[in-house]
N, C-alpha and C positions, 0 to 999 in steps of 0.2 A: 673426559675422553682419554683413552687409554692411546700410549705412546705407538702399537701400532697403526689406532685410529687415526691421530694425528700424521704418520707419514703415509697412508693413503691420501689422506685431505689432502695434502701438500705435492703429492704426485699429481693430483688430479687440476688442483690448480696451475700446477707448474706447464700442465696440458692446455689446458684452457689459455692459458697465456701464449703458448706456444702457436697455437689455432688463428688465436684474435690478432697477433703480428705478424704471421704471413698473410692472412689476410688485409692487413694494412700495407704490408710492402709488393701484394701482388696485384692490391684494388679489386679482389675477389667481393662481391657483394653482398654483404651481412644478411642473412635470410632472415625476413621479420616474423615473430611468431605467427602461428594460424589463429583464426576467429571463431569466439567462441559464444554461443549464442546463449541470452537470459533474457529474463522474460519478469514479467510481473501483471502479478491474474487474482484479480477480486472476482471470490467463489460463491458470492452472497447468500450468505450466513449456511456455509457446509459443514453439516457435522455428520458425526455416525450413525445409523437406521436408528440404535437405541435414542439418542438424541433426539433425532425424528419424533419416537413413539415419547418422549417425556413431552414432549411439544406439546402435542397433541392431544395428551392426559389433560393438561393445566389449561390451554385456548379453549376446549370443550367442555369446560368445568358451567356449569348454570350460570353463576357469577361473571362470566368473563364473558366465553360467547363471540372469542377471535375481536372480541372489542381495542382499542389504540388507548395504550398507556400516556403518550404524547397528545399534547394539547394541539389541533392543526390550526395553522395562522392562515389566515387569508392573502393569497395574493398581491403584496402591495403591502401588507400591513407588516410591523415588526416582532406584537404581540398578541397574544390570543386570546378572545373575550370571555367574560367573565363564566357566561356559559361553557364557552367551552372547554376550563381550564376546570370547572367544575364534572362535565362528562368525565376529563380523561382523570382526575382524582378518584372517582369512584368505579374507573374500570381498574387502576392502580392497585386500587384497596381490594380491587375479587382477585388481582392478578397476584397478587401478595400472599393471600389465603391460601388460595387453591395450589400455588409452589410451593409453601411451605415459609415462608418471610422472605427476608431481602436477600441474604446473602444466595440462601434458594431461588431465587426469582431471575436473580443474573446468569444462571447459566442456563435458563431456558429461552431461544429467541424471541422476540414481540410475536403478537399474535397475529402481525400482518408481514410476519419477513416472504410467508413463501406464496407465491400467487404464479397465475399460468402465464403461458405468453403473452405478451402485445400482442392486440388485435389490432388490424388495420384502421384507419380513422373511417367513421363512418359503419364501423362494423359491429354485432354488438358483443359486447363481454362475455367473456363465459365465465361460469359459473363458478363462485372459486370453490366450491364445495368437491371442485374436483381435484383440488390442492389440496384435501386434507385425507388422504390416504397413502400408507407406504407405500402401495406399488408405486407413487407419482413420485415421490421423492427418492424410491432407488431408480428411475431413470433417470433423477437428474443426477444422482450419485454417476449413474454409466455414463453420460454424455457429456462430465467433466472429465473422465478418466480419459476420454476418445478426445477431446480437445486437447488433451495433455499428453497425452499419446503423441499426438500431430505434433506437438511442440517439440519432442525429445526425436521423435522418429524421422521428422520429417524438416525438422528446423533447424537440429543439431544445438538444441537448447540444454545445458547444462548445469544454469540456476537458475530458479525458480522464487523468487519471492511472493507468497502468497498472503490475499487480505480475507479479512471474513470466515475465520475457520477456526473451527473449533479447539484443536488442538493438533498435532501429530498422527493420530489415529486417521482420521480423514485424509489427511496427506499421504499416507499408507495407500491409503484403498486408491484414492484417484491415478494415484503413482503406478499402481495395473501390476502388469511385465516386470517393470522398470523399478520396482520397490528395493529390490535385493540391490540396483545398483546405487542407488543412490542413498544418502543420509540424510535425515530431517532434524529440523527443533524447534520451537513454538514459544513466543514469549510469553512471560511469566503475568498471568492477568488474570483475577478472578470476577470475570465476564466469561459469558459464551462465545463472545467476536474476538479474535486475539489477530496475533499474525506469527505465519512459517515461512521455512526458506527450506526448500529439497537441491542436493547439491552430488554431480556428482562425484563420488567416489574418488575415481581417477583424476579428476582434473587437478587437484591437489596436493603436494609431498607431505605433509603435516595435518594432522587431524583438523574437522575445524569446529573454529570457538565460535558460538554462539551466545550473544548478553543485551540481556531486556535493557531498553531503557525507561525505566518507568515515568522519568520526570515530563512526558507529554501526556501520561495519562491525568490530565486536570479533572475537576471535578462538573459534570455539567449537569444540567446550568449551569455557568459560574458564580450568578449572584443569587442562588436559591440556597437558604441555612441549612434546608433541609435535604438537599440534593446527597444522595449517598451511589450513584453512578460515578464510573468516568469513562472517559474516549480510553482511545486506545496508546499502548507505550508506541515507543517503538522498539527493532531489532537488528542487530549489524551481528553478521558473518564474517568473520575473520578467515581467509584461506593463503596458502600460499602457491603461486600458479608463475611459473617458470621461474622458480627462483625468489618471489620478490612476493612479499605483504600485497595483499588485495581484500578491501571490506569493502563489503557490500550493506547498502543501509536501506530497511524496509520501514516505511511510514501509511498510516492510512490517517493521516488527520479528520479533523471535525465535519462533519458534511452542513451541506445548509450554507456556508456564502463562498458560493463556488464563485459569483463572476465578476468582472470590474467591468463590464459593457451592461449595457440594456439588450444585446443580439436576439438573446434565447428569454422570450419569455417567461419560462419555465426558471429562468434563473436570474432573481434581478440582480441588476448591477448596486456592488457594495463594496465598500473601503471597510478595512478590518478594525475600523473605531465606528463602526453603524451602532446600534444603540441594539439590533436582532439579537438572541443569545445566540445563536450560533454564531458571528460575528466575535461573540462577546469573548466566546472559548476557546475559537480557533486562533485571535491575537492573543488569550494567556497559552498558548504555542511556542509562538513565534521565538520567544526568549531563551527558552530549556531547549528547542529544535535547533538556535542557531548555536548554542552553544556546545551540543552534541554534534556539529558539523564542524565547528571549529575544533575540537576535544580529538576526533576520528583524523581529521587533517592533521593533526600536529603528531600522531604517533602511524598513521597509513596515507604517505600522499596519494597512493593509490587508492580510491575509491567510487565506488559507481553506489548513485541515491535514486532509490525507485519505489513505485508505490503508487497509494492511490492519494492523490493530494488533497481532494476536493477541493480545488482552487485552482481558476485557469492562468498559472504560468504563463503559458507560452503570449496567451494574451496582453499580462503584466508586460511582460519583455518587450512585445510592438509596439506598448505605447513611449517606451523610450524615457520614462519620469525622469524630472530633473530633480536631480540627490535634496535639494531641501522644500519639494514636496511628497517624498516619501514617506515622514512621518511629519504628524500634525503640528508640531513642536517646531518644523524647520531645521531639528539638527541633524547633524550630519551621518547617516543609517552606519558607516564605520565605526561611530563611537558608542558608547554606554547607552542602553536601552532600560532602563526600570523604572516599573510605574507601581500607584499601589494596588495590593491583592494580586500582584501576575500581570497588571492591563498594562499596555506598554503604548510610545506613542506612535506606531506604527500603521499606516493606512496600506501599505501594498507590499504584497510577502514575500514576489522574487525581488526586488532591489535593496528588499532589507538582508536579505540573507546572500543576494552575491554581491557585497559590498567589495570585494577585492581577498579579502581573508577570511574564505579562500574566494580563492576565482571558481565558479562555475561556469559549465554550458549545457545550457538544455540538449538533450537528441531529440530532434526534431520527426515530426513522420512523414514519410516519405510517399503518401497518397491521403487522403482526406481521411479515410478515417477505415481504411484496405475490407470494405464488406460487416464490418462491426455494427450492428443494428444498437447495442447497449447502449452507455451513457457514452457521451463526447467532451473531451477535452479533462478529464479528471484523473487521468493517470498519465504517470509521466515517468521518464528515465533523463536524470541528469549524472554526466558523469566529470571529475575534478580536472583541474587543469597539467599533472601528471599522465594522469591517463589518455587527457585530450592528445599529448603528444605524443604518445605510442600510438595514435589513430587518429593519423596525420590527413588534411583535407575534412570534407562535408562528411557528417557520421548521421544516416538516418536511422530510424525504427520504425515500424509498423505496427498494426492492429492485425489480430488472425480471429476473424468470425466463432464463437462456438459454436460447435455440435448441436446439433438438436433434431428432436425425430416430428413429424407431423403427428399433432395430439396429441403432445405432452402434454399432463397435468402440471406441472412445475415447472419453471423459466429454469434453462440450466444456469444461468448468472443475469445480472441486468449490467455486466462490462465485459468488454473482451480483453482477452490475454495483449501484452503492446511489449514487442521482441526486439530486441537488436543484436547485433555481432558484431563484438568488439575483439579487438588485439589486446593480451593480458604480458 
């Protein structure tokens, strides 16, 4: 910094100083920053039209036939029978071909990601053959760009964490209008499912840094030799917003043992040492996740964690665990966790990770679920206990319904965008 750099700095402070002490000796009231709104929106599985059209090469390949790479488990059960662990290897094997091998295979989505709306119960299915054309897929291109629109336009949303997306290019298109003002960046993953964060422009004095975290990406299954997948990293955004360091951190953990109740059928109730593989994955999580939240706290006390958890939170937290039934072990979720291979002895993942260092707080929502027809209870916004006190009192968030036109061939997402607006 050159020296007449430095005696501007010095006037300016010298200002600043002069402002914050009359206002101390007049009792003039310190105006607290304005709120600013972010959001986090699982786009399920949004890529570019061409992406679309590679899709749709490979699922409609002889061999394949939009057949399930995934073995499906029954209900109640933890593993999948012999039969059908046999189907889905040899839908594996045409899906391997027909993309070109592995590393090819991963950037093209399953052959079941895109399917049309929910139909009412009792109502009958349509057809999914009507999901497998572009035109179906650029209007779910448009009717994520109109939901996102309503977020920036009408919410005064400013960042954006996004799950299920392809890369930046996608983020572009959905972004409309609104592309020129804002900045994107996409973790470093080679899968087609990754995750972005669109930010904008203005809200920030200093460019911002964007850095994969790879060490969530585990390998899943976790105990298959041969497993050459993994879930996804995560992503933190570094920006500076009145002055002061602010990350923001994007997670889409492991799906598959979303609940600690029996509530939802649909999703039984599991402690993260169940024997399910997805249980199996989502605890070698737990370890690199907490310690990427303790890493982010000790260099940003400011920071807001959002995403899609697949794990009901808010749930963990009403049942209130007492600290030495959180992990199997009895000991105490504050201290040392390692198990072998990743497994750790952890049964419930908010009392393990807001053990005090750091203190978290859920944002809670502020109506059931504000019109969202998608999935319930799997995204979530927690922000640190720095930030809690710049956003003083009860902090809600809501759900905002997506877009969608009657007759859509494609579901524009199966979650809805879940917003809030905070003081930075």
């Amino acid at each position: 910094m050159t020296r007449p750099d430095l005696t501007r700095l010095s006037i300016a402070l010298a200002s600043l100083s002069l402002v914050l002490s009359a206002c101390a000796q007049t009792g003039a009231p310190v105006v607290p920053p304005p709120v600013t709104g972010i959001a986090s929106f699982n786009m399920g599985w949004a890529g570019t039209p061409a992406e679309f059209a590679r899709y749709l090469s490979v699922c409609s390949a002889p061999a394949v036939k939009y057949c399930d790479t995934r073995p499906r488990i029954e209900r109640g059960a933890t593993v999948a029978t012999d039969a059908e662990k046999a189907r889905a290897a040899q839908c594996q094997e045409g899906t391997l071909a027909a993309a070109g091998g592995r590393n090819a295979s991963m950037m093209v989505p399953p052959c079941n990601a895109y399917r049309p709306p929910r139909t009412p119960p009792g109502s009958p299915r349509i057809d999914p053959a009507v999901s497998r054309v572009p035109a179906a897929y650029q209007e779910k291109i448009n009717q994520l760009a109109t939901t996102v629109d309503g977020l920036i336009a009408n919410d005064g949303v400013r960042v954006i964490a996004f799950q299920e997306v392809s890369g930046t290019e996608v983020i572009k298109l959905v972004l409309g209008t609104h592309a020129d003002k804002f900045d994107v960046c996409a973790a470093k993953h080679d899968a087609f499912q990754t995750l972005a964060f669109a930010w904008d422009k203005t809200l920030t004095t200093r460019p911002g840094v964007c850095e994969t975290e790879s060490t969530l990406a585990i390998l899943d299954p976790a105990n298959d030799p041969a497993a050459f997948r993994r879930v996804r990293p995560g992503l933190a955004l570094s920006l500076t917003v009145n002055g002061e360091p602010v990350t923001f951190m994007n997670v889409h953990l492991k799906a598959g043992c979303a609940s600690v109740t029996n509530e939802d059928v649909r999703f039984p109730g599991r402690l993260l040492d169940d024997p399910a593989e997805a249980c199996e994955v989502l605890n070698r999580q737990v370890a690199p996740l907490e310690a990427w939240i303790e890493s982010v706290a000790s260099k940003s006390p400011r920071f807001v964690w959002m995403g899609d958890f697949n794990r009901r939170v808010d749930d963990e937290e009403k049942l209130a665990i007492a600290k030495d039934k959180v992990r199997s072990d009895g000991s105490d979720p504050a201290g040392a966790n390692k198990g072998a291979n990743g497994k750790v002895a952890t049964r419930y993942l908010w009392p393990e990770l807001n053990d005090g260092t750091p203190v978290l707080h859920q944002v809670p929502l502020s109506t059931k679920e504000g019109g969202c027809t998608g999935f319930t209870g799997l995204d979530h916004i927690v922000i640190s206990e720095a930030m809690k006190k710049v956003n003083e009192g009860v902090v809600f968030s809501r759900k905002v319904a997506v877009a969608e036109k009657p007759g859509q061939g494609i579901e524009t997402s199966d979650h809805c965008p879940r917003m809030a607006k905070l003081r930075f």
